[in-house]
C-alpha positions in Angstrom: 5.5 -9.6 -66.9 8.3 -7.0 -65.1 6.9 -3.4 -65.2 8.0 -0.8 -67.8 11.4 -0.2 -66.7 11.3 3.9 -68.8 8.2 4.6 -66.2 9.5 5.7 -62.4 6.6 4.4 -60.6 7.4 6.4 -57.6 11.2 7.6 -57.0 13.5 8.1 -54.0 13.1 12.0 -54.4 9.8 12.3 -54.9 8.9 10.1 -52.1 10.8 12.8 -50.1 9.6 15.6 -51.7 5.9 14.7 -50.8 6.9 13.9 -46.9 8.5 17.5 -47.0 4.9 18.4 -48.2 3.2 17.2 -45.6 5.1 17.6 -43.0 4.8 21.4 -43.9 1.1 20.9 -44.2 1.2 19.7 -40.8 3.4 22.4 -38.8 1.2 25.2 -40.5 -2.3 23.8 -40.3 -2.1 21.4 -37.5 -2.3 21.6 -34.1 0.6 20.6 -31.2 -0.6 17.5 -29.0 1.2 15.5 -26.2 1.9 11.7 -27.4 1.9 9.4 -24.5 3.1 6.1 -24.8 1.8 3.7 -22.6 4.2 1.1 -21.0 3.0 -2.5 -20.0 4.3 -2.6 -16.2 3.1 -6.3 -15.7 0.9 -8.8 -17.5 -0.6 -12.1 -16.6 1.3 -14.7 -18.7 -1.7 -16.7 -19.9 -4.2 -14.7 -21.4 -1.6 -11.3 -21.6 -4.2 -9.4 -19.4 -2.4 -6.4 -18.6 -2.2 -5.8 -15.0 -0.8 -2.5 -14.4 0.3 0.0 -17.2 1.7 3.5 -16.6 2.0 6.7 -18.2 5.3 8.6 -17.5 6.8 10.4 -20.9 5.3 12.8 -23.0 6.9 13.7 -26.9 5.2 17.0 -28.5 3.8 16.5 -32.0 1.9 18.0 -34.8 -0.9 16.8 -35.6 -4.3 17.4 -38.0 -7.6 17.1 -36.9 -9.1 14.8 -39.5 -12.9 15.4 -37.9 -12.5 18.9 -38.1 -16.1 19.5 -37.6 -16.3 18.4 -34.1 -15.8 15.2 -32.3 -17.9 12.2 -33.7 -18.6 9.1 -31.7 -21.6 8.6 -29.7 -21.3 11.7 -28.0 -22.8 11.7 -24.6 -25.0 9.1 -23.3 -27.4 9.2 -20.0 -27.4 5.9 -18.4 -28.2 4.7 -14.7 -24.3 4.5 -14.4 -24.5 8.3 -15.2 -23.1 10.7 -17.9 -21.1 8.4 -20.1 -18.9 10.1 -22.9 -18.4 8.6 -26.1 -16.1 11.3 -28.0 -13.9 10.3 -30.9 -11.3 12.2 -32.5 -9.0 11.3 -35.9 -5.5 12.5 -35.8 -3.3 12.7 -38.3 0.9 12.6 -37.5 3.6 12.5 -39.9 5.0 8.9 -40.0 8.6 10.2 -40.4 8.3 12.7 -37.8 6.9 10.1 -35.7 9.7 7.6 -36.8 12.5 10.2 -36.0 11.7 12.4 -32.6 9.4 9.5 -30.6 10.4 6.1 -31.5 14.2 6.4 -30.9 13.3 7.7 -27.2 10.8 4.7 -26.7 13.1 2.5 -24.5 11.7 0.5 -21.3 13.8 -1.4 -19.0 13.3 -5.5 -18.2 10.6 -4.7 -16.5 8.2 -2.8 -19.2 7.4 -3.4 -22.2 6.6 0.1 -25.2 5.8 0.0 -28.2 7.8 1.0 -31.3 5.2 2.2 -33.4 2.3 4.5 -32.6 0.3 1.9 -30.6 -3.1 1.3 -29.6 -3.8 2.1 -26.0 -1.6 5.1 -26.3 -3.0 8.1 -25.2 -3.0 11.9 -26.6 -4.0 14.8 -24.5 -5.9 16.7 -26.8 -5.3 21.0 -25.8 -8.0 22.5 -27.7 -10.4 20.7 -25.5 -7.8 20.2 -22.7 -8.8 16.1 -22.6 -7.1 12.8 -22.9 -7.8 10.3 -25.4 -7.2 6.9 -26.4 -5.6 5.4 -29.5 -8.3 2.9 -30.4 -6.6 1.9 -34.2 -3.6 2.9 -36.0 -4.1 3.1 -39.6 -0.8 3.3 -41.6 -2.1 2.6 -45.2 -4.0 5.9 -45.7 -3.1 7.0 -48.2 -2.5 4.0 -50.0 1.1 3.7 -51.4 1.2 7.2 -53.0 4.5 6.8 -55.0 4.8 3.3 -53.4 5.0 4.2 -49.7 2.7 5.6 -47.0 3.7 8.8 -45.0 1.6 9.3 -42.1 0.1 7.7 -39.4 -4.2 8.1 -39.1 -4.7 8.3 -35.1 -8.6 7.0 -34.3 -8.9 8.1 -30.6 -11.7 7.5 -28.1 -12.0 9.6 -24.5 -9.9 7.9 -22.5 -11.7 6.2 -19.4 -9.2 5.9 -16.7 -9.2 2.9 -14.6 -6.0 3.6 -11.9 -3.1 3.7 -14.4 -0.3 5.5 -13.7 -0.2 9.2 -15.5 3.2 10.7 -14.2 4.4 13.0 -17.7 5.6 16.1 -15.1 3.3 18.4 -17.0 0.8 19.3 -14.4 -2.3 20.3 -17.2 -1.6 16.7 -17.7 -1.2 14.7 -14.8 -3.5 16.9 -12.7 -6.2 15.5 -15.0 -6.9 12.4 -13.3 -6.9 14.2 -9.9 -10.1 13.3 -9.0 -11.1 9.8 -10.7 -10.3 6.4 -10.6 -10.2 4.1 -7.2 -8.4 6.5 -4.0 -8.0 4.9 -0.8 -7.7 7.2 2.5 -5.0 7.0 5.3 -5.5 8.6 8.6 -2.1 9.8 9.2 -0.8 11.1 13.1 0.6 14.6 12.9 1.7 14.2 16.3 3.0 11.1 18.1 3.1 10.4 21.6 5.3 8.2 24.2 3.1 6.1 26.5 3.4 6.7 30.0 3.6 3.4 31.8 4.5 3.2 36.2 6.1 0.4 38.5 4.1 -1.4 41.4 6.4 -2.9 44.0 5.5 -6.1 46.3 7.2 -8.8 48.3 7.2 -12.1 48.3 6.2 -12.5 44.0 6.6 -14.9 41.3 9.4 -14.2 40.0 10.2 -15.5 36.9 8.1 -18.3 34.7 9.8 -21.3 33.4 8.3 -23.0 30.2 9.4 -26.6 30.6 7.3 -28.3 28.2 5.2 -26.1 25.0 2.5 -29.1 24.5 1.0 -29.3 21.3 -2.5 -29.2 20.0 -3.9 -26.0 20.9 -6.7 -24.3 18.8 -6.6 -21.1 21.0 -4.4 -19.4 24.0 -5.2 -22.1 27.3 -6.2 -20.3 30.7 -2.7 -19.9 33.1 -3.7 -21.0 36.5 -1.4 -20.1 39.4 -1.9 -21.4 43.1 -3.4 -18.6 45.5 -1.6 -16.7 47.3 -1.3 -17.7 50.9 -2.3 -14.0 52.0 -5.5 -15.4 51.0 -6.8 -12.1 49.4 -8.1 -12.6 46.2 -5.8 -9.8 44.6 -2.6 -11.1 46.0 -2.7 -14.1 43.6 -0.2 -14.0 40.3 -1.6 -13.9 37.1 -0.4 -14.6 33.9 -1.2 -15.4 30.1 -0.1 -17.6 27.5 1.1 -16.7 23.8 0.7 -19.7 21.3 2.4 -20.3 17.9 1.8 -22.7 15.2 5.1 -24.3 13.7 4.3 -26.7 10.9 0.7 -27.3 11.3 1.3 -27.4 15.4 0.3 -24.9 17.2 1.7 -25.0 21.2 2.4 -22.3 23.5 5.4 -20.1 22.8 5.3 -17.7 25.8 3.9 -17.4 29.1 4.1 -13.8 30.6 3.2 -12.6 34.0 0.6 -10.1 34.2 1.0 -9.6 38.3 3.5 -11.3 40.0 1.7 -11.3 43.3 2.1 -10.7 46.7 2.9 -12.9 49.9 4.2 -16.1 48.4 6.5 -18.0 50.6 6.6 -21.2 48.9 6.8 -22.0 45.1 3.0 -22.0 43.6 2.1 -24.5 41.3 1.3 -23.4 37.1 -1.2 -24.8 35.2 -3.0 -24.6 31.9 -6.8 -24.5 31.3 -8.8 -24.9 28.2 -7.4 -24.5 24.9 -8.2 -27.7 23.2 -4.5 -29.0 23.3 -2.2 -30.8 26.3 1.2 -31.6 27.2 1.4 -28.4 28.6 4.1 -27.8 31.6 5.5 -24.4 33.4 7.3 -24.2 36.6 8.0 -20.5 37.9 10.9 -19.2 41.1 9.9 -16.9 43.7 11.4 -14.1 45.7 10.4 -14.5 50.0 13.3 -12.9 50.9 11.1 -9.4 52.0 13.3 -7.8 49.2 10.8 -5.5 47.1 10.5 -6.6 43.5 7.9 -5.1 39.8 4.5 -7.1 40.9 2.6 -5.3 38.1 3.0 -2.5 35.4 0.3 -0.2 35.1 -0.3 1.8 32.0 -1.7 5.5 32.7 -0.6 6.8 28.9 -1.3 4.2 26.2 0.5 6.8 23.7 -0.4 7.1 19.8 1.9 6.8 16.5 3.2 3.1 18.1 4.1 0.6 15.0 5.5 -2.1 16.7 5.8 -2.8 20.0 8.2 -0.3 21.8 11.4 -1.6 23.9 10.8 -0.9 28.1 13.2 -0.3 30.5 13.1 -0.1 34.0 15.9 1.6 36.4 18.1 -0.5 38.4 17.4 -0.6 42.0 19.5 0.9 44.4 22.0 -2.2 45.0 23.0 -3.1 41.5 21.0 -6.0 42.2 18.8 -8.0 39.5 16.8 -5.3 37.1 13.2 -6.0 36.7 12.5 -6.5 32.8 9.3 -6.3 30.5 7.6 -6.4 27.5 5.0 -4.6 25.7 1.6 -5.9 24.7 -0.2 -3.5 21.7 -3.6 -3.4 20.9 -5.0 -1.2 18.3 -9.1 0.5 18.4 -9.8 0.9 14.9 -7.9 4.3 14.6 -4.7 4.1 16.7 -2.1 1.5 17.7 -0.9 1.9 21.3 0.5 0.3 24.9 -2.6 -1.8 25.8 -0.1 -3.6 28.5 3.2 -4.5 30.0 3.8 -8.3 30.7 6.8 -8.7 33.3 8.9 -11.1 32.2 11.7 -10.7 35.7 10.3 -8.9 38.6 14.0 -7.9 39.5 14.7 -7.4 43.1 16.4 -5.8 46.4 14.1 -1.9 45.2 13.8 0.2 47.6 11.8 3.0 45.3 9.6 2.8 43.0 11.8 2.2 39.7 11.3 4.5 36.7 9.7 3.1 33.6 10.9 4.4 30.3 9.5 3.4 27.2 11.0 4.4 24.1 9.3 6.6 21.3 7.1 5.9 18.4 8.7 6.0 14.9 7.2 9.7 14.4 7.0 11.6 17.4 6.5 14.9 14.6 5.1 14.5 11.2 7.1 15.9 8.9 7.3 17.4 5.5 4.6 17.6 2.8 3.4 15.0 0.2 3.4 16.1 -3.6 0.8 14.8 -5.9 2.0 11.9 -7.7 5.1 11.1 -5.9 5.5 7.4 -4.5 4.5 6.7 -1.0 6.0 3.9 0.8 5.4 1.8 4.2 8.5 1.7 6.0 7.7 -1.9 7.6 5.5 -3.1 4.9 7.3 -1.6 2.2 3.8 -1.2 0.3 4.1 1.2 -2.1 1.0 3.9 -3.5 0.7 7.3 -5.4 -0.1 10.7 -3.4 -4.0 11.6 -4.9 -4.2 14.2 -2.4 -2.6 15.6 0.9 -4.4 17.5 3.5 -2.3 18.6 6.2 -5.1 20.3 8.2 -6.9 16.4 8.8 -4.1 14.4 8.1 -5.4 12.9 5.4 -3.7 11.5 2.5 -5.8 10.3 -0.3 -3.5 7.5 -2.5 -4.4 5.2 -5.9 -2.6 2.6 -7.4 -2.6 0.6 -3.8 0.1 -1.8 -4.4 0.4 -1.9 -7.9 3.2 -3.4 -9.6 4.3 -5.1 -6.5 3.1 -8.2 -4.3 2.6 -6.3 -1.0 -1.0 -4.1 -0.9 -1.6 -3.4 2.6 -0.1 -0.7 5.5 0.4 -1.9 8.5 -1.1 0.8 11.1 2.0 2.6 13.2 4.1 2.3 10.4 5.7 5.3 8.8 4.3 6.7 5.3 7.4 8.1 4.0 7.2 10.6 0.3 9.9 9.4 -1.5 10.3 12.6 -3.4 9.5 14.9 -0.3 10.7 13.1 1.9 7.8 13.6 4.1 7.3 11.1 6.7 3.6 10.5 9.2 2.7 7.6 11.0 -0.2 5.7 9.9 -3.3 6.0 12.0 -5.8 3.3 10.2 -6.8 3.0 6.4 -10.1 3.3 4.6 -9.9 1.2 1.6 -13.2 2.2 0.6 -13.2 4.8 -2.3 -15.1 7.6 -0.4 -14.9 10.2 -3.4 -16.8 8.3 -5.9 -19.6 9.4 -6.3 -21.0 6.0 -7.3 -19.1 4.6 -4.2 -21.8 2.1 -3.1 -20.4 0.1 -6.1 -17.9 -1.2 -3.8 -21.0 -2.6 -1.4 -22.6 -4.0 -4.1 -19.2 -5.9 -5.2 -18.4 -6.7 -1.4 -21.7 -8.5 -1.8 -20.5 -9.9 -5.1 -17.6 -11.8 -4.1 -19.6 -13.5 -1.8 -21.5 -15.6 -4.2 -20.2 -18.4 -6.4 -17.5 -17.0 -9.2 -16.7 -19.5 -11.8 -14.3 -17.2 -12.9 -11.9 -17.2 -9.9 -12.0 -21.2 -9.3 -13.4 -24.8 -10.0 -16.5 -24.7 -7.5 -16.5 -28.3 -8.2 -12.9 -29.0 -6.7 -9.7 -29.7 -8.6 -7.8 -32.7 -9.5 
């Protein structure tokens, strides 16, 4: 049976005039709060765990404080974790305000995924107790169908418990908020790079240049390079050298074979050959120089340097004559807190010097640091291309403290000697190491205990009993 049709259950203008209501209600009695909509940057596709989620608008609101007595919830709670804080808040927001000044703005690109609707897992700083919480449920039936429709939106928050999401609203009160907490990482930056300082030793009668005739195959780690003795017959006259191996499609063989001293005295061509090293097939065959013309016998390092990402370029004078220029590359080693010129392998001796030659060798990436990082802005490797957020920035220590290590990307380590460059201050260090520890939490032996974790069986990662 229809409804009386002479009854107006509920009217187009009266439906309005009660929004107006409460809307007033709202601008006079409530208080202004920050709605935060939280953007999905990447989720894993079969159980829609959210990987990473950010924070980066903000849309002022009025809103009512439905627990206007105080927060509810749990309140706080002493556990062997520490102070935990269970605070809940109800909020009340005008649906058509809502529906008018924040939805329309709501727009994410391919990428990221918002919410039209006032969303659980939004967040709301709260400025009466200067805090952030969580939208935990979103009821939109309360007040049931008052003239046959609903006209606000019930906001049950929790305190927020941040866990490395990205907060970036450009309201510092805000953002400044989660200073302090969540996972931070430490990188040892260089303030101040420096060139190594590498010098020529010239000899007669060297090695000249090695010949790889045949790479072998096999290998399970770099073989012994044995040269025949000098005839000089002292010990330190012989040439020495090392072999580089690479593995090409489950092979591994020798790429390179570099001289480390060319030696001194030779007059006829020494035989090369290779020790050890599990593999075989091996061959090298090398020319010499027993004209009396001086030739580089060795490269000796005074000035490893500091601030060196990748190997630097070397270049040695040409001798008097014009005649063949001695060539050389550089091997890096790095000591747990800078990268730098452990070597130089000669790769021609040259010849026909008559003075020792000089040895240039080209500057790190960042001779000067430069600049300084904001909080918040995106930090990126400039040869790993790892990206990070700015926690913290002392310029005293050279210390930047970062979060959100790789997030959103597939690259989540810096290479040391690369350059950290601000993209937003365009500042720009080299990297001295990285502490991937979080040093600032004060429950930081959490990581030990989940180091020790991951060592023991997790069915949750894989099938301990194989695959098939």
């Amino acid at each position: 049976m229809a409804l009386n049709p002479y009854f107006l259950h509920g009217s187009n203008t009266e439906q309005r005039l009660i929004q107006d209501l409460i809307n007033e209600q709202l601008r006079m009695h409530g208080v202004e709060i920050t709605y935060i909509p939280r953007k999905f940057v990447n989720k894993k596709t079969i159980i829609e765990e959210v990987q990473a989620s950010k924070f980066d608008e903000n849309f002022s609101i009025e809103a009512y404080v439905g627990t206007y007595d105080g927060y509810t919830g749990a309140g706080d709670i002493l556990t062997k974790f520490g102070m935990s804080l269970r605070d809940d808040v109800t909020l009340i927001i005008s649906k058509e305000r809502y529906e008018e000044f924040i939805s329309p703005f709501l727009v994410g690109d391919a990428q990221i995924e918002v919410a039209t609707r006032p969303s659980e897992g939004d967040l709301i700083y709260f400025p009466l107790g200067n805090r952030l919480f969580e939208i935990k449920f979103v009821e939109h039936e309360k007040p049931f169908y008052q003239l046959g429709k609903t006209y606000v939106y019930e906001l049950q928050c929790e305190l927020f418990e941040y866990e490395d999401e990205i907060i970036d609203t450009d309201i510092e009160e805000i953002d400044t908020l989660v200073e302090d907490i969540g996972y931070i990482a430490t990188l040892n930056l260089i303030g101040v790079g420096r060139t190594a300082d590498v010098t020529a030793v010239l000899g007669n009668g060297y090695v000249d240049e090695i010949y790889l005739n045949d790479d072998g195959y096999g290998f399970t780690s770099d073989p012994l390079v044995s040269i025949t003795p000098s005839p000089t017959g002292i010990p330190n006259n012989d040439a020495r050298a090392v072999a580089i191996t690479t593995t090409k499609g489950g092979v591994t063989s020798i790429e390179h074979v570099y001289l480390t001293f060319a030696g001194i005295g030779y007059t006829t061509i020494p035989t090369i050959t290779f020790v050890g090293g599990g593999g075989s097939g091996a061959a090298a065959t090398c020319s010499i120089n027993s004209s009396g013309s001086q030739g580089v016998v060795a490269f000796v390092v005074n000035d490893g340097g500091t601030g060196y990402g990748t190997a630097p370029l070397i270049t040695v004078s040409d001798p008097a004559t014009g005649s063949d220029v001695a060539t050389g590359i550089a091997s890096m080693a790095y000591d747990g807190t800078n990268s730098y010129v452990n070597s130089i392998y000669i790769t021609n001796s040259g010849s026909e010097y008559v003075g020792i030659p000089t040895v240039t060798v080209a500057d790190p990436d960042v001779i000067l640091g430069i600049g300084t990082y904001l909080f918040n802005e995106v930090v990126q490797g400039s040869r790993s291309y790892t990206t990070a957020r700015v926690k913290d920035w002392n310029l005293d220590n050279y210390i930047l403290e970062i979060s959100n290590l790789g997030i959103g990307g597939t690259i989540t380590g810096f290479y040391p000697g690369e350059t950290i460059v601000g993209q937003t201050s365009g500042a720009e260090f080299s990297l001295r190491s990285v502490v991937i520890d979080d040093l600032y939490d004060k429950y930081a032996q959490n990581d030990e205990i989940e180091l020790e974790a991951d060592a023991l069986l997790d069915f949750t990662e894989s099938n301990p009993f194989g695959n098939y």
